[in-house]
DOTIMI-926679 format. One record per atom (N, C-alpha, C): x, y, z. Coordinates in steps of 0.02 Angstrom, whole numbers, padded with zeros to 5 digits, always signed. Example, Ala and Ser with C-alpha at 12.3 -4.5 7.8 and 13.67 -1.06 7.14 Angstrom:
+00660-00284+00390 +00615-00225+00390 +00660-00165+00390 +00642-00112+00354 +00684-00053+00357 +00645+00002+00394 
END
This chain:
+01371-00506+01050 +01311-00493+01009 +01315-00532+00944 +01247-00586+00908 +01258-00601+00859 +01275-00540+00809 +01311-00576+00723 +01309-00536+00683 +01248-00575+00639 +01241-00530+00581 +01205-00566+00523 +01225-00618+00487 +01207-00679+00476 +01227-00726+00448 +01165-00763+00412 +01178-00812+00334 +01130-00835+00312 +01056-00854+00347 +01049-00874+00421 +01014-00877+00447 +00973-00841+00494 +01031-00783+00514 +01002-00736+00582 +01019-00683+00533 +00967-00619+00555 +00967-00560+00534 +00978-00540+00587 +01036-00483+00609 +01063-00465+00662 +01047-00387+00669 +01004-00347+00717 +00992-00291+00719 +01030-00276+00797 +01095-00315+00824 +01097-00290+00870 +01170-00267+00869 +01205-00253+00828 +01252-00207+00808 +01263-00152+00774 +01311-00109+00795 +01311-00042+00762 +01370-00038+00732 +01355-00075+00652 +01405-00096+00631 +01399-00051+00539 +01455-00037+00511 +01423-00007+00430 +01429-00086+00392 +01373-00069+00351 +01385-00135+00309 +01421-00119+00271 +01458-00193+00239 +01519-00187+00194 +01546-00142+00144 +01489-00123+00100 +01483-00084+00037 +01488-00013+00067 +01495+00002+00132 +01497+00081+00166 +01603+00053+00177 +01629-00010+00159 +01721+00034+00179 +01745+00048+00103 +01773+00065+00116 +01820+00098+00048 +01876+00051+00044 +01864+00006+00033 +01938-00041+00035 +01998-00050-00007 +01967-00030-00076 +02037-00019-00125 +02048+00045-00121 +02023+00104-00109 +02068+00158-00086 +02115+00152-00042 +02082+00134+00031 +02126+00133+00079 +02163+00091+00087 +02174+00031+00047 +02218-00019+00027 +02275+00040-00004 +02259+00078-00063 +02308+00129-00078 +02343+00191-00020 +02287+00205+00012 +02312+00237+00031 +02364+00212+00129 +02339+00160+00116 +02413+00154+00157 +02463+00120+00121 +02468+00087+00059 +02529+00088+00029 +02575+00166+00032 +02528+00202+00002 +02547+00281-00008 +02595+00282+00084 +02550+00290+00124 +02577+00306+00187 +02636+00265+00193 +02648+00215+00177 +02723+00161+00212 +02771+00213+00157 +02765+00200+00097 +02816+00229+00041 +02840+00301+00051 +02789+00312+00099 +02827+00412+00103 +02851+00412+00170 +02809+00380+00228 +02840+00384+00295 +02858+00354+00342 +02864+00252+00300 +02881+00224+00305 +02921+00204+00371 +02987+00225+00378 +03005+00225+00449 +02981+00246+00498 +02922+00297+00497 +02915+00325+00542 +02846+00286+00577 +02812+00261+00528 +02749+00228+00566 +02751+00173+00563 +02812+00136+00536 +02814+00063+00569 +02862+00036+00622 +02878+00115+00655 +02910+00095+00723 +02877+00135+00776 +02903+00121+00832 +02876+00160+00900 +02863+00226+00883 +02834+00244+00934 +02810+00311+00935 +02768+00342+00972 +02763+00405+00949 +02727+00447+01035 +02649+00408+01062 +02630+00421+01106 +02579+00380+01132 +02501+00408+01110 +02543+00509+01089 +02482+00554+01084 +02453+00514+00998 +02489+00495+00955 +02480+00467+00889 +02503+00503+00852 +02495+00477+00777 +02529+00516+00730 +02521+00620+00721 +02587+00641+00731 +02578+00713+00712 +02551+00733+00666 +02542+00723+00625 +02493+00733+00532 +02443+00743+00546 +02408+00668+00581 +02352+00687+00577 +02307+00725+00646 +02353+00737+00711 +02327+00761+00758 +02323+00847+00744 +02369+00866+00680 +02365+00936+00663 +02316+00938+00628 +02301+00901+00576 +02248+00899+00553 +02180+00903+00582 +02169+00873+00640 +02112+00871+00666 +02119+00951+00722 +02154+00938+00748 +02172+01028+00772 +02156+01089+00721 +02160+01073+00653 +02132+01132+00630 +02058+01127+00604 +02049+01059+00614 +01963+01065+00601 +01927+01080+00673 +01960+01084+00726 +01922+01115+00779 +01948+01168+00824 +02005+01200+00771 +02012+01271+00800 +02061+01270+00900 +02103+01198+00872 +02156+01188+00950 +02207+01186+00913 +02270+01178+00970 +02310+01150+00964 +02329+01084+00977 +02363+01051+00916 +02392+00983+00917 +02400+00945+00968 +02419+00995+01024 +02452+00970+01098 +02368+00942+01137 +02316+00981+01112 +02267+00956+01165 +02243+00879+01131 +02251+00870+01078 +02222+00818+01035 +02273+00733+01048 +02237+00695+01102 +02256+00626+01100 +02226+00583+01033 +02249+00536+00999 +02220+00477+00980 +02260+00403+00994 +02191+00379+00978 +02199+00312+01032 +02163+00259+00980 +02148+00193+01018 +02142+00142+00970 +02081+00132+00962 +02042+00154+00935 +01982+00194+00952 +01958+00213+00991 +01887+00259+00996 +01880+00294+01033 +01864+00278+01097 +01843+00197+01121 +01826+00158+01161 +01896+00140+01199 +01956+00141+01190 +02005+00130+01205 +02026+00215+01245 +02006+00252+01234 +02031+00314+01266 +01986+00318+01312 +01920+00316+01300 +01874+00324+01351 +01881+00288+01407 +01919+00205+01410 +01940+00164+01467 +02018+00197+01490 +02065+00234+01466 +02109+00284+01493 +02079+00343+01527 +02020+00369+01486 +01988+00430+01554 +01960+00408+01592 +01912+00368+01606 +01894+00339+01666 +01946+00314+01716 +01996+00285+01700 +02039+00277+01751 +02077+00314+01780 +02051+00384+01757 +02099+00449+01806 +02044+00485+01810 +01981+00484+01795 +01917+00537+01822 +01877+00495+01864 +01858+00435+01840 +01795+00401+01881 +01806+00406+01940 +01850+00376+01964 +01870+00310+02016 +01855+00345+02098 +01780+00323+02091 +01777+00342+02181 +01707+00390+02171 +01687+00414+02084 +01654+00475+02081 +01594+00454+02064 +01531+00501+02057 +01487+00495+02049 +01489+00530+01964 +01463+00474+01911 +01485+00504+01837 +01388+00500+01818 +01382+00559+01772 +01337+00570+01756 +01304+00548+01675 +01235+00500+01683 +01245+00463+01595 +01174+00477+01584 +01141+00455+01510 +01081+00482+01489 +01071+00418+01525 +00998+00428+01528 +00955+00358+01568 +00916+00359+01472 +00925+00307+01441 +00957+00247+01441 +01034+00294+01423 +01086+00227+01407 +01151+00245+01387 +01181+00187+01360 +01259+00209+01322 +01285+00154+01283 +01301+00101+01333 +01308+00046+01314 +01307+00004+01370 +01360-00032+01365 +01421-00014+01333 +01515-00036+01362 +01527+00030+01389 +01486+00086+01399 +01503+00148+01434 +01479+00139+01494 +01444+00107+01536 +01409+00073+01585 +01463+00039+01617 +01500-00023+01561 +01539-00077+01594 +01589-00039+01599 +01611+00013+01566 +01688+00039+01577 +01701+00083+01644 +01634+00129+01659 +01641+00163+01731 +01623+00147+01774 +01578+00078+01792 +01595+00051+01850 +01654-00003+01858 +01689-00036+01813 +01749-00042+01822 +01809-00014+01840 +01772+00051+01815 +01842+00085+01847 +01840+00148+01911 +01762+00076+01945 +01771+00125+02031 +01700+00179+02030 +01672+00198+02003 +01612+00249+01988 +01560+00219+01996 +01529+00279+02010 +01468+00259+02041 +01402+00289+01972 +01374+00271+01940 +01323+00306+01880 +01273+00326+01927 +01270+00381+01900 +01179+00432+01908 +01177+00448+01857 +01113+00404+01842 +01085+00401+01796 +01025+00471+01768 +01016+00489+01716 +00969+00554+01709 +00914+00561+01658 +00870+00555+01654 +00805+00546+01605 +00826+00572+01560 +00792+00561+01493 +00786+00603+01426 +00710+00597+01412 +00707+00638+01371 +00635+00661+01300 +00665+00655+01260 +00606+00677+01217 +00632+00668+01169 +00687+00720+01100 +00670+00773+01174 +00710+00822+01174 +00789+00799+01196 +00816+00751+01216 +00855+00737+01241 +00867+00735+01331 +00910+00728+01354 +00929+00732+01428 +00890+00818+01458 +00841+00776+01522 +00818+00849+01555 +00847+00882+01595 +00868+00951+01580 +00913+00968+01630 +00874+00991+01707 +00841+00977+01702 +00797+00965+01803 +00807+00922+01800 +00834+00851+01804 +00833+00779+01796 +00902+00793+01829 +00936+00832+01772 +01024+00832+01792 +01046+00887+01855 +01005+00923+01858 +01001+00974+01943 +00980+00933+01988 +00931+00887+01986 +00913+00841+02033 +00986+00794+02046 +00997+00764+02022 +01051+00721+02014 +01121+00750+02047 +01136+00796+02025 +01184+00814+02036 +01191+00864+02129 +01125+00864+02157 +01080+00868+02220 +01097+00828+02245 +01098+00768+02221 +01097+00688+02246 +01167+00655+02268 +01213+00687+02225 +01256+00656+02202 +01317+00704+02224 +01353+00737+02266 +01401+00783+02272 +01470+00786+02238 +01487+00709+02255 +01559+00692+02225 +01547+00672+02146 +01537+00743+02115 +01548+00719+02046 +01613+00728+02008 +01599+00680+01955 +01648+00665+01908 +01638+00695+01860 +01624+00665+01818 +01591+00712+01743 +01529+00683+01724 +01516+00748+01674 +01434+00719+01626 +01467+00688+01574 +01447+00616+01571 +01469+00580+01511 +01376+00579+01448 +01390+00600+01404 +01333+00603+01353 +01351+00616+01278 +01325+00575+01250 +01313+00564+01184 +01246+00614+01142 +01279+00675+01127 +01204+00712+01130 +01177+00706+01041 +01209+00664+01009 +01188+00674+00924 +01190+00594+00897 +01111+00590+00899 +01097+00539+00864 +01137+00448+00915 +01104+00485+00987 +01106+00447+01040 +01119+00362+01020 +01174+00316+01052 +01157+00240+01066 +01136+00241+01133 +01095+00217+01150 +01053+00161+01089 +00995+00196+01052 +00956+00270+01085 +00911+00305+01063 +00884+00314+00988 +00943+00329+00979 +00969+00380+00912 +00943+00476+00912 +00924+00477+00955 +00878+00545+00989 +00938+00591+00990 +00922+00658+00968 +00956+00710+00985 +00955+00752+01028 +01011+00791+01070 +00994+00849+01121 +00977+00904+01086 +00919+00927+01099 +00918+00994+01052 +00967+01051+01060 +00942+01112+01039 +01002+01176+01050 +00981+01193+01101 +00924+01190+01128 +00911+01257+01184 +00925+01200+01229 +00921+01134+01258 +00945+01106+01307 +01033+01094+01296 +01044+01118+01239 +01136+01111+01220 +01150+01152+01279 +01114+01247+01246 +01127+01276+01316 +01120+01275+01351 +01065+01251+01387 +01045+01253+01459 +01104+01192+01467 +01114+01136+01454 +01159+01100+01488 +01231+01129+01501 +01265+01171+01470 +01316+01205+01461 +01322+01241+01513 +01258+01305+01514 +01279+01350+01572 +01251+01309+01641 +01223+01259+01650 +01198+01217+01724 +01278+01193+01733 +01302+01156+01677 +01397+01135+01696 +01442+01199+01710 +01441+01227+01684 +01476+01319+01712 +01439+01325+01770 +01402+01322+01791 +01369+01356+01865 +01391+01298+01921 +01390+01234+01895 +01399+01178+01951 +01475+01145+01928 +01523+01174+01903 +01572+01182+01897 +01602+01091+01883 +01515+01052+01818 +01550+01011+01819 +01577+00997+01740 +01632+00957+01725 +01665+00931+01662 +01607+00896+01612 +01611+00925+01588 +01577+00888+01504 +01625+00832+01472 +01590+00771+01456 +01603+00736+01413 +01575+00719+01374 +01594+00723+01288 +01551+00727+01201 +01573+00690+01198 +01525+00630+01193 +01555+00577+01146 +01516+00591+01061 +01548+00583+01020 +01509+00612+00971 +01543+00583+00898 +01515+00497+00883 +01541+00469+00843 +01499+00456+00776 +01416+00499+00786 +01373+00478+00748 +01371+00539+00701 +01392+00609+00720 +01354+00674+00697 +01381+00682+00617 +01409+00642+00608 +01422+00673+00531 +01380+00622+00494 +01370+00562+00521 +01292+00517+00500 +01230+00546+00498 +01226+00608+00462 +01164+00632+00493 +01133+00655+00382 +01056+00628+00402 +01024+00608+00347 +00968+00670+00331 +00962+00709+00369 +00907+00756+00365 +00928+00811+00432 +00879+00849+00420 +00887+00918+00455 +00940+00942+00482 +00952+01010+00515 +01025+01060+00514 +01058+01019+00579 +01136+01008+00559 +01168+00999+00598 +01177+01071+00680 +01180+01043+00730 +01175+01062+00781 +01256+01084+00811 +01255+01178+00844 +01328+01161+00865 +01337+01089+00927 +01394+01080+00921 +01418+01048+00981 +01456+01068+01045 +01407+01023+01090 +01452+01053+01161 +01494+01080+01169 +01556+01061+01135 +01627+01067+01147 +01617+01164+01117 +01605+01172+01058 +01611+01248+01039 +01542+01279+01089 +01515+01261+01138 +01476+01291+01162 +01518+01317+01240 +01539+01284+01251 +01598+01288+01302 +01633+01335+01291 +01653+01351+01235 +01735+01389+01228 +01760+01347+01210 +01768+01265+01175 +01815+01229+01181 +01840+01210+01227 +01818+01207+01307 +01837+01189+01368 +01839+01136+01387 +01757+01088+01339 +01743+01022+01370 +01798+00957+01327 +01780+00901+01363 +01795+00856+01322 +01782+00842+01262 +01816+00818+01210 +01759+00784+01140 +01785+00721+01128 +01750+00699+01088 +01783+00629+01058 +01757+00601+01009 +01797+00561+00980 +01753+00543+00924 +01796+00489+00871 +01779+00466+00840 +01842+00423+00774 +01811+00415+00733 +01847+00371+00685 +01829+00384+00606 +01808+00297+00597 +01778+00262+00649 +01756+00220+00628 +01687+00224+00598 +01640+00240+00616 +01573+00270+00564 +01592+00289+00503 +01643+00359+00485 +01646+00396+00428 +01689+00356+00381 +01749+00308+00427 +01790+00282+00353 +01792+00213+00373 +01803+00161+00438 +01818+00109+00447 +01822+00081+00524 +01769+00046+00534 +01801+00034+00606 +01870-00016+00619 +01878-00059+00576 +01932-00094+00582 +01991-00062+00596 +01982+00000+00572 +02063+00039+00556 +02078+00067+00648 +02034+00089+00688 +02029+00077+00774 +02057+00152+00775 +02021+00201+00739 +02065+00263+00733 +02025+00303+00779 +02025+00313+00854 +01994+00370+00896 +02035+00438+00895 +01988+00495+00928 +02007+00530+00970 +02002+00590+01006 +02025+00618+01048 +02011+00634+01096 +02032+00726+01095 +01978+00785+01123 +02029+00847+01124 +01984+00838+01199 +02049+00882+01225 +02051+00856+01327 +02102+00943+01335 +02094+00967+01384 +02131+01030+01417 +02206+00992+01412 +02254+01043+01408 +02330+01017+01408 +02352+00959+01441 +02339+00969+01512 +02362+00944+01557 +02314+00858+01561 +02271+00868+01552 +02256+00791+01543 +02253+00732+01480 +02292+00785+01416 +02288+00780+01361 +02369+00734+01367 +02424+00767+01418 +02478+00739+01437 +02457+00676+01469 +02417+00690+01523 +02409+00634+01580 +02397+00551+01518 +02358+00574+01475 +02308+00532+01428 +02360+00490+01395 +02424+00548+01354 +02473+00536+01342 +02516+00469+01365 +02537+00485+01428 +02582+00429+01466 +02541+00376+01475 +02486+00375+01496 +02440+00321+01503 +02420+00272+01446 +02424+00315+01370 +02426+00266+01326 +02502+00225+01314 +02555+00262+01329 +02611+00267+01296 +02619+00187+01379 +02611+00197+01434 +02616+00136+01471 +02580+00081+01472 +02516+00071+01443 +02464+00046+01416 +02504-00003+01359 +02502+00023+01311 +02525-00016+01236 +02588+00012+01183 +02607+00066+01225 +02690+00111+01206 +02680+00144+01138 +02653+00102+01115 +02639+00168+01052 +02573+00140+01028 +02529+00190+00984 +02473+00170+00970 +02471+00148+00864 +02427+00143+00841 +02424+00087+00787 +02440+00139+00712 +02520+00181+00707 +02513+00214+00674 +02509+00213+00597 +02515+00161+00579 +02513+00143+00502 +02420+00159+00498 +02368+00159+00546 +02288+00159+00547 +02300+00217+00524 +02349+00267+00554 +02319+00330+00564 +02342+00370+00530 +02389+00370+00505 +02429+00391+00428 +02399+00383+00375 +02346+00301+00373 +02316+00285+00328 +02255+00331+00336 +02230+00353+00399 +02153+00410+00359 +02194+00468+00352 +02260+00488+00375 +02277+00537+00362 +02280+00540+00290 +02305+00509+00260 +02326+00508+00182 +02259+00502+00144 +02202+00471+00171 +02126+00479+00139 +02097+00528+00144 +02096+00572+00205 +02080+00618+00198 +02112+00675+00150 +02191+00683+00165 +02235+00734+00124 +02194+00715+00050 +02211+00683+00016 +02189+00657-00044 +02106+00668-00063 +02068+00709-00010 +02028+00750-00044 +01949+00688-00039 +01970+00628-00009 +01923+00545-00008 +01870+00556+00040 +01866+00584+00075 +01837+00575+00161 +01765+00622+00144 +01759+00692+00125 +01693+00718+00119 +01651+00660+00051 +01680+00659+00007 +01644+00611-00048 +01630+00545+00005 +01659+00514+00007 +01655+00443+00062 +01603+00465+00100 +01599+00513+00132 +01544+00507+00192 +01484+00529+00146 +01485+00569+00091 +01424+00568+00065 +01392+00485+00045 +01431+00450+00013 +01432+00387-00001 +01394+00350+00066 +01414+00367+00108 +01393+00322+00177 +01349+00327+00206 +01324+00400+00201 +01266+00428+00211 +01202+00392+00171 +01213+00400+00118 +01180+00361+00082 +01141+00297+00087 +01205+00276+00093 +01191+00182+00100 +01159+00168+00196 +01165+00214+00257 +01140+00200+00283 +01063+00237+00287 +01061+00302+00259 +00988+00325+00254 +00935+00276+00240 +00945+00237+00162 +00899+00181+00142 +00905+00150+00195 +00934+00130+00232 +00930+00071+00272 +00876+00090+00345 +00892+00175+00370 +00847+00211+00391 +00775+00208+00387 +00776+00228+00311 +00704+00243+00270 +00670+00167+00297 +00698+00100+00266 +00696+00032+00288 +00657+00007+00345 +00697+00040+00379 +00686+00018+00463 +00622+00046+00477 +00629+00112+00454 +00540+00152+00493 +00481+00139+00459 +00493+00123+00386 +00442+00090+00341 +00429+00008+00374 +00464-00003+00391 +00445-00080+00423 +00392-00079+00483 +00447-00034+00542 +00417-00025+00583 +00348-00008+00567 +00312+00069+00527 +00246+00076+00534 +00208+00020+00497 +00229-00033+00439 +00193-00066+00413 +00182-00130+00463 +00227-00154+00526 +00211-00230+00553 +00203-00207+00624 +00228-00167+00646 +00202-00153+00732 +00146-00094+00728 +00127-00128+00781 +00049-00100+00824 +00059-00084+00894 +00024-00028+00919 +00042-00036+00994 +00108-00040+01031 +00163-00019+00984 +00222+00015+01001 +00247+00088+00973 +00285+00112+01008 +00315+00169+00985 +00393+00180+00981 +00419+00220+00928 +00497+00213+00900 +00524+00297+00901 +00581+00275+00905 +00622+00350+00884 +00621+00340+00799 +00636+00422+00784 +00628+00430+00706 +00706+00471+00714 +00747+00454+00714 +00831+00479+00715 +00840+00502+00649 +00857+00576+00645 +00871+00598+00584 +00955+00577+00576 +00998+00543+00602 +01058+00519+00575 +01063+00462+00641 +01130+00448+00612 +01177+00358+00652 +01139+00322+00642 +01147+00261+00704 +01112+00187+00676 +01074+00148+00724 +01019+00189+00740 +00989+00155+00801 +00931+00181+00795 +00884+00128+00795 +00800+00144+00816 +00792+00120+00893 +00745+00160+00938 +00729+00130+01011 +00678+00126+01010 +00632+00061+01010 +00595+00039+01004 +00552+00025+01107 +00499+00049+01103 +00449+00052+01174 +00392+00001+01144 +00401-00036+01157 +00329-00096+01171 +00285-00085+01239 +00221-00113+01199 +00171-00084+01269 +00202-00094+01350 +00179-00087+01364 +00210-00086+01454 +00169-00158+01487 +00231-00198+01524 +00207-00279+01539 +00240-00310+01457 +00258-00308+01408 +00283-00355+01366 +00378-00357+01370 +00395-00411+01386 +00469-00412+01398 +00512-00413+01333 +00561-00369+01313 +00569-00368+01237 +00617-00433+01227 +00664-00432+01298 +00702-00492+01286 +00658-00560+01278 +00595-00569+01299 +00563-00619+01284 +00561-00623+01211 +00536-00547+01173 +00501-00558+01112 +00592-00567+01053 +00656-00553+01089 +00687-00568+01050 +00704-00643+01030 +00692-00675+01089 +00719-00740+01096 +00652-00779+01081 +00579-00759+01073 +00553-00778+01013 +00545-00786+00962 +00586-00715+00934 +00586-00690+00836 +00623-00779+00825 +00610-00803+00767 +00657-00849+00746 +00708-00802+00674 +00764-00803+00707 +00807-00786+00634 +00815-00711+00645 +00802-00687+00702 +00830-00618+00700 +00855-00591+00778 +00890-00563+00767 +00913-00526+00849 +00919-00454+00862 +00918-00431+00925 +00930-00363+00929 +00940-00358+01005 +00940-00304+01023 +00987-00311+01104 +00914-00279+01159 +00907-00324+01205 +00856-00269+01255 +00877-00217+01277 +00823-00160+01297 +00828-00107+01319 +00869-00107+01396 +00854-00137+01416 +00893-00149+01501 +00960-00162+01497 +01019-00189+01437 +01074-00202+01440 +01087-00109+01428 +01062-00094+01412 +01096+00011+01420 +01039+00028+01475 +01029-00001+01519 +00998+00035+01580 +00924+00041+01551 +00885+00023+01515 +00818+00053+01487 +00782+00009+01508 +00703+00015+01522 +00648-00016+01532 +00637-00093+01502 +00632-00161+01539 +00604-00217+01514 +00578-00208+01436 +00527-00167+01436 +00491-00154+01363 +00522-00125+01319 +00567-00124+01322 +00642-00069+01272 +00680-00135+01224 +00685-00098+01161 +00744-00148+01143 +00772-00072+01078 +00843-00089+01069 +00855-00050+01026 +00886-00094+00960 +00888-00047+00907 +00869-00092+00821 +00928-00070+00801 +00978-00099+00784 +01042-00057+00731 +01010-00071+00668 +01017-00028+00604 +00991-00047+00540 +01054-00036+00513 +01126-00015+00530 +01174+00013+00473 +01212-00039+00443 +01198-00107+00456 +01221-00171+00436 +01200-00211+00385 +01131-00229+00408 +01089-00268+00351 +01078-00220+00302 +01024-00272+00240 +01019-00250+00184 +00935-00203+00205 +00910-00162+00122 +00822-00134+00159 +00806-00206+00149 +00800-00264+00120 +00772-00306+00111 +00755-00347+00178 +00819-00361+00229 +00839-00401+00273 +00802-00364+00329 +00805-00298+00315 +00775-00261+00366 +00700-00279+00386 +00670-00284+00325 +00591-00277+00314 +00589-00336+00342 +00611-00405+00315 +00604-00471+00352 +00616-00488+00422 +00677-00435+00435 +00685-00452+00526 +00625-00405+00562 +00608-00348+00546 +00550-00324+00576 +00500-00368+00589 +00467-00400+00523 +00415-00441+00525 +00397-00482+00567 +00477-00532+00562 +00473-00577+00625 +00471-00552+00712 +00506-00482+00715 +00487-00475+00789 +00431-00470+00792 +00422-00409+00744 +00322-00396+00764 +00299-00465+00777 +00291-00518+00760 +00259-00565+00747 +00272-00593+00817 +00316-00598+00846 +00346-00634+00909 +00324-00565+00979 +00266-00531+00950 +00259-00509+01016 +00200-00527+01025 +00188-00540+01099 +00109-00580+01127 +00079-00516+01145 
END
């Protein structure tokens, strides 16, 4: 995917712009981390990741340490679960869906059934149908907060209904859930995972909230596959990137991480505000998601206009079609968490302009 550069305005990454990392903190704060634990995270080590911070995250969701993998981000664990759940199965995704979540489970042997959304999110008659269809299932893989490429939320009452339809059809939940603390307006929503009992999968990393560079995922999984996950990273790459992970450990301890995400919030809301002010001032005859958090507008152009046509018309701007995440010809989805509001308003202009 292009990025933004003097010439192209790039809306087809879901990327924070610069002024969202914290770089002379966390410049400190992994000095801080080598000087105190020094031996310990610049050599081998367990595969599950650093103990600090897997307790840490165990007590923000009420487990134990032992169920909590991290990995090299969260995209890196998710290609370790697929290769011990997919393979052979029928895995369940929002129709549209992220689309390296696409390339990762049929690589690894799976078969996708695919399942409508509203704008309510994923319908659960969509997912009874499907799962009708489909016997040998694997798991529901879904992103229910502030959807890629959507940005659309599952509401609460389909939270539950999806919950008790997986209790009755006895299938595995998978949360991917890397956007929900990006969230710019109205009440945060429980999540799957505490709707369960804590039964289902979750996942998630701190590339949104503090850095994607730093590749900090992870994962809470039942014991036993929390081990499986274990050896599989630990044979994979033998130990995972612990100086990353010491380093949010020590940002967070240090009290950095709620201020920071207010900070981030911030800087991508305007960029939000940006995007939808563009949108209603230069398009006609399309319709958008209004995502109260993360970084994605999904954009529906009339029906018969090809968006990949109208991208590879814009001059000087890009964004990804709707069909690379499974979505309709007339689909394209918008990242705004990169560019500037300025850059924003100008790359809108030009698509609008490039549609016939």
């Amino acid at each position: 995917m292009a990025v933004t550069t003097p010439q192209v305005i790039s809306f087809a990454r879901g990327v924070p712009a610069p002024e969202c990392l914290a770089a002379d903190k966390l410049a400190e704060c992994a000095r801080a981390a080598i000087e105190r634990d020094g031996k310990t995270i610049l050599s081998y080590g367990s595969g599950a990741g650093y103990t600090p911070l897997r307790e840490l995250i165990g007590e923000w969701f009420g487990v134990p340490p032992s169920r909590i993998v991290l990995t090299n981000g969260s995209l890196n664990g998710f290609v370790l679960l697929a290769q011990r759940l997919a393979a052979g199965k029928a895995v369940f995704v929002e129709y549209p869906t992220y689309d390296r979540a696409i390339k990762i489970l049929l690589a690894s042997g799976a078969t996708i059934a695919a399942v409508a959304m509203d704008e309510d999110g994923i319908i659960p008659e969509e997912l009874e149908t499907q799962l009708r269809l489909n016997q040998n299932a694997g798991f529901l893989y879904t992103i229910p907060t502030f959807q890629n490429p959507t940005g659309q939320t599952l509401s609460e009452p389909r939270r539950r209904q999806m919950v008790a339809l997986a209790e009755q059809q006895n299938l595995l939940l998978f949360e991917d859930d890397p956007y929900s603390l990006i969230r710019f307006d109205g009440e945060a929503l429980p999540a799957l995972f505490d709707l369960t009992g804590k039964r289902s999968i979750y996942s998630s990393s701190f590339s949104k909230t503090i850095a994607p560079g730093l590749r900090v995922g992870w994962f809470i999984l039942p014991e036993e596959l929390a081990e499986d996950l274990t050896e599989a990273a630990t044979s994979s790459y033998i130990t995972p990137v612990l100086l990353a992970q010491a380093t949010v450990h020590e940002f967070i301890t240090r009290g950095l991480f709620e201020p920071n995400l207010q900070r981030v919030n911030g800087l991508i809301k305007a960029r939000r505000d940006a995007m939808l002010a563009a949108l209603d001032k230069h398009f006609s005859g399309a319709t958008w998601t209004r995502p109260q958090g993360g970084y994605f507008v999904w954009v529906t152009l009339p029906v018969g206009t090809v968006a990949k046509d109208v991208i590879d018309r814009a001059e000087g701007v890009t964004a990804v079609p709707g069909p690379d995440f499974g979505g309709p010809a007339h689909t394209m989805r918008l990242a705004y968490s990169f560019v500037s509001p300025d850059e924003i308003e100008t790359g809108v202009e030009r698509l609008a302009g490039a549609v016939e």
